[in-house]
C-alpha positions in Angstrom: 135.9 101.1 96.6 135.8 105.0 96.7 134.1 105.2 100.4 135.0 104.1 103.4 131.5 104.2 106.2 131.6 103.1 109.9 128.6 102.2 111.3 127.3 101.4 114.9 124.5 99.3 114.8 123.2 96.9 117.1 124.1 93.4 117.6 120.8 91.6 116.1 121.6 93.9 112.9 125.4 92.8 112.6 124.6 89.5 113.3 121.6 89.4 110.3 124.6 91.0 107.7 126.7 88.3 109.0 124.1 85.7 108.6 123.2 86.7 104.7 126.9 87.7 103.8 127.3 83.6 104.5 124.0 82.6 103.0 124.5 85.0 99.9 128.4 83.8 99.8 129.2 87.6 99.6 130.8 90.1 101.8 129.2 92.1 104.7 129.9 95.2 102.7 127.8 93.6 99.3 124.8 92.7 101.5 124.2 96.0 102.8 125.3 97.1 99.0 122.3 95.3 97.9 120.1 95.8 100.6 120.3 99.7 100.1 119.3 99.2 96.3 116.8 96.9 97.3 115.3 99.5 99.5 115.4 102.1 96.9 114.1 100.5 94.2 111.1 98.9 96.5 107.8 100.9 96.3 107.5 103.7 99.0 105.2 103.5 101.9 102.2 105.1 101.2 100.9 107.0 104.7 97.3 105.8 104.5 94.2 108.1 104.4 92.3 107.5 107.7 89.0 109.0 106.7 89.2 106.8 103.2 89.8 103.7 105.1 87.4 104.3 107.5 84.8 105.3 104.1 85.9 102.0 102.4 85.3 100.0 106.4 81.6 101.6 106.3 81.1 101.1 102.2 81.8 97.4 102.8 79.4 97.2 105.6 81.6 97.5 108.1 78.9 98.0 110.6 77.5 101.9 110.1 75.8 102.8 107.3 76.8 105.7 104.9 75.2 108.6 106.5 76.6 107.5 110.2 79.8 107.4 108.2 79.9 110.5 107.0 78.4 112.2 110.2 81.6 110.5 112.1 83.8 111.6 109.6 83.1 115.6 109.2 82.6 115.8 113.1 86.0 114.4 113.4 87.5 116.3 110.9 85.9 119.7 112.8 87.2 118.6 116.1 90.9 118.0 114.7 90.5 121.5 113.6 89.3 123.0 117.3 92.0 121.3 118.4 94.6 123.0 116.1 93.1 126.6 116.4 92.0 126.3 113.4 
């Protein structure tokens, strides 16, 4: 190995790495090895829209209609800027 890392973590995090490192029949340093490309190559979180989830709530009949919707919607979006200084 060309690096040498200490971390501090906390004890229900050493203890999991312990756990798999015995499951997986591996070394602490492999499970976190393959944890970190497991994280990497996993999809990124996507920050979700709140104004198209709320549209897609009211679209399926989520208890406004459309127009209610869309009145909610722009006089949040004008308040949010008010409350910049926008």
């Amino acid at each position: 190995m060309t690096h040498r890392t200490t971390f501090a973590l906390d004890e229900a995090t050493a203890q999991r790495i312990k756990r798999l490192a015995a499951r997986w029949e591996v070394s602490q340093a492999e499970v976190v090895r393959r944890s970190v490309a497991q994280a990497e190559n996993s999809k990124p979180a996507v920050n979700p829209d709140p104004a198209a989830m709320l549209r897609a709530l009211f679209a399926s009949g989520g208890g406004l209609d459309a127009e209610k919707a869309d009145s909610y919607i722009a006089e949040v979006y004008e308040d949010r800027k008010h409350w910049r200084g926008e």
